[in-house]
VOBA-669954 format. One record per residue (C-alpha): y, z, x. Coordinates in steps of 0.5 Angstrom, whole numbers, padded with zeros to 4 digits, always signed. Each point is the difference from the previous one (the first is absolute). Layout:
! VOBA-669954
YZX ...
//
This chain:
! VOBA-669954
+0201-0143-0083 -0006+0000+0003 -0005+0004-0001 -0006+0002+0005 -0006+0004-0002 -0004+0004+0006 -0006+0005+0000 +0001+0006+0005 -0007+0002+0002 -0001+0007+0002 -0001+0002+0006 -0008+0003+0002 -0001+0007+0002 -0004+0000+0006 -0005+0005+0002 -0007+0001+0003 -0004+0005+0003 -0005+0000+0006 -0006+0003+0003 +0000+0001+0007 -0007-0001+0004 -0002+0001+0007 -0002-0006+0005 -0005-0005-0002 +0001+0001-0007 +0005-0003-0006 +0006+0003-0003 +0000-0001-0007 +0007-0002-0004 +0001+0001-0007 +0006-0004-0004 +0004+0005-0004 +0006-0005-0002 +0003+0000-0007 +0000-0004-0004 -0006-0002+0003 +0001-0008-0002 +0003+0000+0007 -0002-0004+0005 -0002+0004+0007 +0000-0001+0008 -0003+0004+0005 +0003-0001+0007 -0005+0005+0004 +0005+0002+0006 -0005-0002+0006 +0003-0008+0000 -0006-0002-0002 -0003+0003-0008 +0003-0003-0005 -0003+0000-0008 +0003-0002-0008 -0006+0005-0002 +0001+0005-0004 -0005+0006+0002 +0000-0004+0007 -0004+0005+0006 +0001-0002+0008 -0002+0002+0007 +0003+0000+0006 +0000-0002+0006 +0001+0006+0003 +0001+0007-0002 +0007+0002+0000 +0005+0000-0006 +0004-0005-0004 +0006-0002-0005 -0003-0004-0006 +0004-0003-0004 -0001-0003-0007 +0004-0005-0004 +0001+0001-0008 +0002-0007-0004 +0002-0001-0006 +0002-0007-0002 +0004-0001+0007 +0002+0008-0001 -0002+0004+0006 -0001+0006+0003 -0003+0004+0006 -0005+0007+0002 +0000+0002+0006 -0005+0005+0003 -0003+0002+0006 -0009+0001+0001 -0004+0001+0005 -0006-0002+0003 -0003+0006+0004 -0003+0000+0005 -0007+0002+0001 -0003+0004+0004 -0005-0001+0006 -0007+0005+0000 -0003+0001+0005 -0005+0007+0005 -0004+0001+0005 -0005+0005+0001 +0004+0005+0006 -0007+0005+0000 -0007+0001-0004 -0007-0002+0000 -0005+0004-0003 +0000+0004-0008 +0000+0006+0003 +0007-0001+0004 +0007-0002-0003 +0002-0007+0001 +0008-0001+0001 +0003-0006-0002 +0007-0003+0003 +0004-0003-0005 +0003-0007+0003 +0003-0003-0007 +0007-0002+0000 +0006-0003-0005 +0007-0003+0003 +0004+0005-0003 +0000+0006-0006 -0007+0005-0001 -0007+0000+0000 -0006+0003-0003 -0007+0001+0001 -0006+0000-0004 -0007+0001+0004 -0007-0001-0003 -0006+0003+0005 -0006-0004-0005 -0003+0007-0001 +0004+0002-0006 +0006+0003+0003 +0006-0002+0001 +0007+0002+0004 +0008-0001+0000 +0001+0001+0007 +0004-0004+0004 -0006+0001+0006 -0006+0004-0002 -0006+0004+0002 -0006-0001-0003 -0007+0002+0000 -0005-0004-0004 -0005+0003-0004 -0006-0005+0001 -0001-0005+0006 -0001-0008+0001 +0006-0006-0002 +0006+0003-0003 +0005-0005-0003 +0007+0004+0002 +0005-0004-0004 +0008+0002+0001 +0005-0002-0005 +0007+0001+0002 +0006-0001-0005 +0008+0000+0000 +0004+0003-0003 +0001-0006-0005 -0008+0000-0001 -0001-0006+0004 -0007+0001+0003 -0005-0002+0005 -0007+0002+0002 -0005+0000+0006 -0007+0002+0000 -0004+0001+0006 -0008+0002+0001 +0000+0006+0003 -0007+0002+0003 -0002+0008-0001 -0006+0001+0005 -0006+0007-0003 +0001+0006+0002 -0005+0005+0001 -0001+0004-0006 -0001+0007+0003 -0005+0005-0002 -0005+0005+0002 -0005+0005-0003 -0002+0006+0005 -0005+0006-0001 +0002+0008+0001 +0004+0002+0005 -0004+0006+0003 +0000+0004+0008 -0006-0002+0001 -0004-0007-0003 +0005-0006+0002 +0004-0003-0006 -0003-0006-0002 +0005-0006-0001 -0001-0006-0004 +0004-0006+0001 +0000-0004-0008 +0007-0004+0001 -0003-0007-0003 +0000-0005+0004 +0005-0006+0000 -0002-0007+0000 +0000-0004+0007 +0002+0006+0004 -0003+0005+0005 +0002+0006-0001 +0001+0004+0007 -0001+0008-0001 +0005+0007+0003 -0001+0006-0003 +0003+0006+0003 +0000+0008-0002 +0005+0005+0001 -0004+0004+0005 +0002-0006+0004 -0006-0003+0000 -0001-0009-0002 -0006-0004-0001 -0001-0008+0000 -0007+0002-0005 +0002-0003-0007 -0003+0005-0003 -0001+0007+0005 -0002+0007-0001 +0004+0005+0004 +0000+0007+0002 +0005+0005-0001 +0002+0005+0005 +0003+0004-0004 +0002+0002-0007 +0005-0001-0005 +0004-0006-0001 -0001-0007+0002 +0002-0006-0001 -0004-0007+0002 +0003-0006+0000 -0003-0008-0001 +0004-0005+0002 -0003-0008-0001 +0002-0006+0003 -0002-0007-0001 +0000-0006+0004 +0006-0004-0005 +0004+0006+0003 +0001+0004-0006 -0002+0007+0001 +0000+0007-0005 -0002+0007+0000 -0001+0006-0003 +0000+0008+0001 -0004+0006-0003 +0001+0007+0000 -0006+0005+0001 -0002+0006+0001 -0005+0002+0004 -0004+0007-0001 -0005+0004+0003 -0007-0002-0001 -0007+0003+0000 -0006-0002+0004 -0006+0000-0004 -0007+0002+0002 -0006+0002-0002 -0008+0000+0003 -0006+0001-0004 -0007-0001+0002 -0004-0005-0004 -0006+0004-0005 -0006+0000-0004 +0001-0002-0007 +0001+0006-0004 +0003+0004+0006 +0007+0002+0000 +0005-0004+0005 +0004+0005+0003 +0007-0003+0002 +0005+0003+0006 +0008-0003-0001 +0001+0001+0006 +0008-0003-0002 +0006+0002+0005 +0007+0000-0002 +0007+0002+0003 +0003+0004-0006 +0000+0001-0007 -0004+0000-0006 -0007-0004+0000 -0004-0002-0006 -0007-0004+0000 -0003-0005-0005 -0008-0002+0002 -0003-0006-0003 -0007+0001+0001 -0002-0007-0003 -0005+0002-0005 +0006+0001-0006 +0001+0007+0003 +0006+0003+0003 +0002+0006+0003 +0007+0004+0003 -0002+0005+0003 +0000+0000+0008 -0006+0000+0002 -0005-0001-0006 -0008+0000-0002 -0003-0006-0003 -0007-0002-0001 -0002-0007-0002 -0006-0001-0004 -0004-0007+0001 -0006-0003+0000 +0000-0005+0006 +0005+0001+0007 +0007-0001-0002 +0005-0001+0004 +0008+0003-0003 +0007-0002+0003 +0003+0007-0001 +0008+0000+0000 +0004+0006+0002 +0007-0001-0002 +0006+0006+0004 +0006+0000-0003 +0007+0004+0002 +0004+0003-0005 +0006-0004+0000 -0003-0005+0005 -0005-0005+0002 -0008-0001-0001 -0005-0002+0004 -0008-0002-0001 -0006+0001+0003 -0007-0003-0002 -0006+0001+0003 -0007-0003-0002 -0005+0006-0003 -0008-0002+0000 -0004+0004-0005 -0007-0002+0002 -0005-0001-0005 -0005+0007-0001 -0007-0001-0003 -0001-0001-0007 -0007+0005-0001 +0003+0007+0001 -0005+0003-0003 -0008-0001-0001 -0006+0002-0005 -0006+0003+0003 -0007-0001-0005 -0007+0003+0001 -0005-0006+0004 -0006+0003-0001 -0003-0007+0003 +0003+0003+0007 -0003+0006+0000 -0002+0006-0004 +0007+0003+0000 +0003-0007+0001 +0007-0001-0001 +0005-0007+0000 +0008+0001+0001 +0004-0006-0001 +0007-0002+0001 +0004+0000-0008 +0007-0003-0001 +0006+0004-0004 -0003-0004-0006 -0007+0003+0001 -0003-0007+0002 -0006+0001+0006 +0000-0004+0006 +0002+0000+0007 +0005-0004+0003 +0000-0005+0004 +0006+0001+0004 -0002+0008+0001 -0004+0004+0004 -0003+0006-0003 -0003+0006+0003 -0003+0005-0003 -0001+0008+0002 -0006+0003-0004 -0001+0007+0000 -0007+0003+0004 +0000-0008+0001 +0004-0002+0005 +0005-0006-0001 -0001-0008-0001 +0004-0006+0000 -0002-0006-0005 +0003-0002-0006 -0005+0005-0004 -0004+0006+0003 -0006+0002-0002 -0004+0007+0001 -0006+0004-0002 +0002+0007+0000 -0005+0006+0001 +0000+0003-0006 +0004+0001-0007 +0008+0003+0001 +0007-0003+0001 +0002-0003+0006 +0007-0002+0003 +0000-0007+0001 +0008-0003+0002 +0000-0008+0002 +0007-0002+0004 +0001-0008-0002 +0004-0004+0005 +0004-0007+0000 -0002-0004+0005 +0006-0004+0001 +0005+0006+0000 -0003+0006+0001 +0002+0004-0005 -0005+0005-0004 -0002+0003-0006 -0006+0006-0001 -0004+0004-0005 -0004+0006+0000 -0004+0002-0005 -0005+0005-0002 -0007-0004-0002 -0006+0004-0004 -0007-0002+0002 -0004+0003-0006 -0006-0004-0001 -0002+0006-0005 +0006+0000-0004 +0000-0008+0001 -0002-0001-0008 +0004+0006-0003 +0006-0002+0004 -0001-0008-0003 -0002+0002-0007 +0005+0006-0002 +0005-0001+0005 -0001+0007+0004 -0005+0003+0005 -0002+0007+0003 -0003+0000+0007 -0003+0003+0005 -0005+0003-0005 -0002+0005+0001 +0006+0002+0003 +0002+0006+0005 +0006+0003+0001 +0005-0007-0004 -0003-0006-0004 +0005-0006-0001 +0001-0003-0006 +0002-0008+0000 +0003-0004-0005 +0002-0007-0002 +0007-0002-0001 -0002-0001-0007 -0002+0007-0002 +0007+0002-0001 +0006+0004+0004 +0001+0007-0001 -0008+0002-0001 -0001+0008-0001 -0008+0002+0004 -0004+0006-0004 -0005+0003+0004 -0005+0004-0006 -0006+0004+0002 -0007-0002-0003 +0002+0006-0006 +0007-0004-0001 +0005+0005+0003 +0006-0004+0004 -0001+0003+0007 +0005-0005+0003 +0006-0004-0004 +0005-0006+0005 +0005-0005-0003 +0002-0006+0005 +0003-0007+0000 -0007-0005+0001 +0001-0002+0008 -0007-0003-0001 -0004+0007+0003 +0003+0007-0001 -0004+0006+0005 -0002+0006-0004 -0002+0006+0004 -0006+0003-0002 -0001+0007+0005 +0003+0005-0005 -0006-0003-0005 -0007+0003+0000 -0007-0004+0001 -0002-0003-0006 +0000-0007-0004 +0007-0001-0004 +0003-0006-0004 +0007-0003+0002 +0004-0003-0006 +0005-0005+0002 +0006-0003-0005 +0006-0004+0000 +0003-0001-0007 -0006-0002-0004 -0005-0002+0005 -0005+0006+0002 -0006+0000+0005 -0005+0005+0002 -0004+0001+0005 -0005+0005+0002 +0001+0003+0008 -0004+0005+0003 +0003+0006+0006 -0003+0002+0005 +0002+0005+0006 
//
């Protein structure tokens, strides 16, 4: 008997998975056949692919799907995996700008994107940050300048396509304005402060809810009524854009302010008359008189001090309770005056037996005449002079009243001083060396006793008899010559004791009837 031996082989499981792909890109194979000693073959469906790869990838030709087979061989063994893949088809992206120009407008954009079957999504990115997932959106940029809007549109099998396109976004104006009160009677002043856009002329319309407009690019404007209004600024530009804005106002009542007053003298109180009107409510006032002082009473005194002619811008300001201000300034002169408002009066025996000097003195106690004043002087039994000094020889001993007027003469304004002098040749010496004279001696009826500054304040004046008895008693302030009657004294020589604090002196009088 003859015998045969074989070797039976099994047959291979065959068995493989697959990625799918969309058009333009390979599709990827991997062999998962056991025992994997066994050969494989790809035949890719499409009369065209083939491969003895393992892990082989293949593109199509054209999207659409396929039956893939492989074939497993194991030692002359085989077996066969059937499975179907696709190449999907890859959308097509496309748009166009339907609308939009400027960063203040919306841009509308049409979709144009297309696949041959199945759906698509969008996907927008403005180059500004933001980003859209409507088929055809709206968009307003939020700068201006070259926008690089891409699309990407994807199937539902995540196949995508993309396009970008520079869209131009042109400036707009950037509205805005700043505007003073809104008041009855002064015109609202409206300033236009809209930054202005590079290589573009802006053209200007404002119009005001009274109904009335104007082309000024920053306008004042009148109200005819109160309450409120509104104003609105709309600019245009020559690339086409164009912007606006509106505010809300309230228009109140307003007051005018007004005042007159006439320039003075230095020293001389201003009188200053508010001659303010107004319609209706409650007013206050706020004057600045330009020298650090203020006042709000309604119509106030004020009095400057200067040492040349100074001119002041004095303000009145008027406001209503619950409305508007107004202001009113006018320019006030106070003219300089003279300096040497008073004078010294000293004996000039040189000039004449009963000779006297008056000369002009300052607040200081300066001597001198100034350049720029006149001066007159009005001398008691003397008549008047006019100089920088006076001089006169009286006829006897006695007080005189002498008054000098200074006048400036640039400005007019004058000062004077009146005094009352004693001429007392005889008293002269006691006068210099104990402060205090007694004259006329002898006297009938008074005698006068004169004093220097310096004597003392309060004096007291003790008139005694030769026997020491004190027949007559006065206590006064030292004005430089006090008067002492002496008709209820008899005939007789008597002694005049004067005294201020510890400074006494003593003179000897004789009465005569």
């Amino acid at each position: 008997m003859d015998s045969t031996t074989f070797q039976v082989n099994p047959v291979p499981t065959a068995s493989f998975t697959k990625k799918n792909a969309c058009e333009g890109y390979d599709l990827s194979f991997t062999n998962q056949t056991t025992p994997s000693t066994a050969t494989v073959s790809w035949d890719f469906g499409d009369n065209k692919g083939i491969s003895t790869s393992n892990t082989p990838t293949y593109k199509y030709s054209s999207k659409g799907s396929y039956l893939v087979t492989m074939t497993a061989d194991l030692s002359g063994c085989k077996a066969t995996s059937v499975q179907r893949v696709y190449q999907f088809e890859k959308p097509k992206a496309a748009y166009k700008v339907v609308s939009g120009d400027c960063d203040n407008k919306d841009f509308v954009f049409a979709n144009n994107s297309s696949i041959g079957s199945g759906l698509i999504g969008s996907y927008w990115n403005f180059d500004d940050n933001s980003v859209s997932t409507d088929m055809a959106p709206k968009h307003m940029f939020g700068s201006s300048g070259k926008k690089n809007v891409k699309l990407v549109i994807t199937s539902e099998f995540g196949c995508k396509d993309s396009v970008t396109t520079v869209v131009v976004v042109k400036e707009s104006p950037k509205v805005t304005f700043i505007n003073g009160p809104a008041c009855s009677l002064k015109p609202t002043e409206f300033t236009n402060t809209t930054a202005a856009v590079a290589n573009a002329i802006a053209s200007y319309q404002w119009v005001f809810s009274d109904g009335t407009s104007t082309k000024v690019e920053s306008p004042s404007h009148s109200w005819g009524s109160l309450g409120p209004k509104t104003a609105t600024l709309t600019i245009s530009l020559d690339n086409g854009c164009t912007s606006s804005t509106t505010k809300s106002l309230e228009v109140l009542i307003q007051p005018k302010a007004y005042f007159s007053a006439q320039d003075v003298c230095a020293g001389q109180p201003i009188v200053f008359n508010n001659s303010t009107t107004w319609a209706q409510g409650d007013i206050s006032y706020a004057w600045d008189f330009s020298d650090n002082t203020n006042s709000t009473e309604s119509d106030p005194l004020h009095t400057y001090n200067v040492n040349a002619t100074t001119t002041y811008n004095v303000t009145l300001k008027a406001k209503i309770a619950g409305g508007c201000l107004d202001s009113f300034t006018r320019q006030i002169t106070i003219n300089e005056g003279p300096k040497t408002c008073d004078f010294q009066a000293t004996p000039d025996y040189a000039f004449g037996y009963y000779g006297m000097k008056f000369e002009p003195m300052n607040a200081s106690g300066s001597v001198g005449a100034q350049g720029t004043v006149t001066y007159t002087w009005v001398i008691e039994n003397g008549g008047k002079q006019n100089g920088p000094t006076a001089q006169y020889n009286f006829l006897k001993d006695g007080s005189y009243q002498v008054t000098m007027y200074a006048v400036t003469k640039s400005t007019g304004c004058e000062c004077s001083a009146t005094k009352t002098v004693l001429m007392n040749r005889a008293s002269a010496k006691s006068l210099a060396t104990s402060g205090v004279a007694v004259y006329p001696n002898p006297a009938i009826g008074s005698f006068n006793v004169a004093m220097t500054e310096s004597f003392g304040s309060a004096v007291s004046i003790v008139v005694t008899n030769m026997s020491g008895a004190a027949v007559k008693s006065i206590n006064v302030m030292n004005n430089g010559l006090v008067n002492v009657d002496t008709r209820d004294l008899s005939e007789g020589v008597y002694m005049v004791r004067v005294q201020s604090g510890n400074r006494v002196a003593t003179e000897k009088i004789t009465i005569t009837k």
